[in-house]
N, C-alpha and C positions, 0 to 999 in steps of 0.2 A: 153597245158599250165599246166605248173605244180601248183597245190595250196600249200602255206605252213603255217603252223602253229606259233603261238611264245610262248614259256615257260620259262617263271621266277624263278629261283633258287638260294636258298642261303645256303649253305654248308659249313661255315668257308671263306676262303682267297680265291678270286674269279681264282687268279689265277690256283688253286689245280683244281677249276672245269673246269675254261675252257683247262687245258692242258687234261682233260679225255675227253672232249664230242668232243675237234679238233678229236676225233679218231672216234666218233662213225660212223657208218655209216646212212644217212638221215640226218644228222645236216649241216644245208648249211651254216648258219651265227652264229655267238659268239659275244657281246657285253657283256666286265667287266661294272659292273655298280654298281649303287645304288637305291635300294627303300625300301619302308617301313617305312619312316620316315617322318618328319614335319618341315625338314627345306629345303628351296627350290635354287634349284643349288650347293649340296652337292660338297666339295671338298676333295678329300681321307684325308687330314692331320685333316677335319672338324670331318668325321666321323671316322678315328679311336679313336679318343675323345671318342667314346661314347655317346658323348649328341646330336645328332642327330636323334633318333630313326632307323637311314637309317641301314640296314646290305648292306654286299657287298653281290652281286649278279652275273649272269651270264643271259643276255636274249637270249635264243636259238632261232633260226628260223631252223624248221626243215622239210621235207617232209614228211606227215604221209603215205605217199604210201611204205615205205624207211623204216620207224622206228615208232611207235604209241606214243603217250601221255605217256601210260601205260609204256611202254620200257624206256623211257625216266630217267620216276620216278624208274623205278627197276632198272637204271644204281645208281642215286642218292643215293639213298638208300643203294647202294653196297660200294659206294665212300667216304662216312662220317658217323658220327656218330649221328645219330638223336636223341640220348637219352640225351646227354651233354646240357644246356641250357646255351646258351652264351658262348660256348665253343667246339673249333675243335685242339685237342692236346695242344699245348704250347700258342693257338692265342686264349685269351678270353678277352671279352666285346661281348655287344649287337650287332655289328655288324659282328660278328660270327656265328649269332646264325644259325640254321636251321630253312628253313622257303619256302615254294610252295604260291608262289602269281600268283592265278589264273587268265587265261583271261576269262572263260567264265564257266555257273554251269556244262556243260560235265566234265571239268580241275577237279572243285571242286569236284564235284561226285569220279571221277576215284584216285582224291588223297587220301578221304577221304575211299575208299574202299579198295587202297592198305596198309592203315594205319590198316585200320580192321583187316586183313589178315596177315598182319606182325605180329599185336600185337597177334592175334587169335593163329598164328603160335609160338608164343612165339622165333621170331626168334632174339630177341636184348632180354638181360637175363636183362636191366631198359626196365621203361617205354619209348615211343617216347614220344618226346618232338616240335616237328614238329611242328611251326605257319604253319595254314594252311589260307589264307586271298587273297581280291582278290585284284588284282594290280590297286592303285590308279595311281601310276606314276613313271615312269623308267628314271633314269637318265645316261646317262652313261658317264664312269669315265675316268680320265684324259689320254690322248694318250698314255702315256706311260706304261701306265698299257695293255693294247692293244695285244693281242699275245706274250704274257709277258714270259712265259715259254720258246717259241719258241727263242727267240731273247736275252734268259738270261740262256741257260740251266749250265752254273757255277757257277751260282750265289749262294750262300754257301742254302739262303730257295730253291731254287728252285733244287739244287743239294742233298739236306740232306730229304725234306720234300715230294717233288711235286712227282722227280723222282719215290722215292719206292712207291706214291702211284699209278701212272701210270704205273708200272711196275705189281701192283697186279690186277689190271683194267685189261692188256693185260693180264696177266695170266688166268683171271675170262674171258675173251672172247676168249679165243682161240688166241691170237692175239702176233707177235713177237716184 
């Protein structure tokens, strides 16, 4: 019996992230969603408002036998720009923002050590700006947000925006 893990991520437009981590390998499930916010049964037109506190998300379920915590976070980190506050390229408000909603203090631990390590590295020439907080509650977002990339790859964002960044993900992994 395989055990699996879940991790909460917010990286700008959930779709950017779930079209990177459908590739990783050990990620068995993907739900677009929303947390981080104070209103309850968020609806995407609610939260790109802004006044929701929610950002969009990505909740992973993955095998840590497959891929670790840690891997996880070093794919994220590869994929956005954690330095930008409320902002990923041309998509700003707070539910952009970059943001590791922890399930448990190991999650916490390991984000807050690869945050060390980044910054120690000086490898983002800003500060990160990274909410690091633990998951009060995952909502996830409406069906058709759902495999959105996959099922939309012409669609002019997902064609202009998603693509080239999945394209430099495969390149960063060895991957065609």
């Amino acid at each position: 019996m395989n055990v699996t893990e879940q991790a909460t991520l917010g990286g700008g437009c959930f779709w950017c992230l779930e079209a990177v981590y459908q590739e990783v390998d050990g990620v068995t499930s993907i739900v677009s969603g929303y947390a981080g916010g104070h209103v309850p049964n968020p609806t995407y037109e609610a939260v790109c408002t802004g006044a929701t506190g929610h950002a969009e998300v990505v909740q992973l379920e993955f095998d840590p036998g497959r891929v670790s915590y840690r891997q996880i976070l070093e794919t994220f980190f590869a994929i956005h720009d954690p330095t930008t506050l409320n902002r990923q390229g041309d998509d700003r408000g707070p539910q952009y923002r970059s943001a590791i909603f922890w399930h448990d203090e190991s999650q916490r631990e390991t984000a807050q050590a690869l945050i060390g390590e980044l910054t120690a590295d000086q490898v983002f020439s800003d500060p990160i700006v990274t909410e690091v907080r633990p998951l009060d509650r995952f909502w996830p977002a409406e069906s058709y947000h759902q495999d959105y990339f996959r099922r939309n790859p012409a669609q002019p964002y997902c064609a202009f925006v998603i693509a080239p960044k999945l394209a430099k993900y495969r390149k960063r992994a060895g991957k065609r």
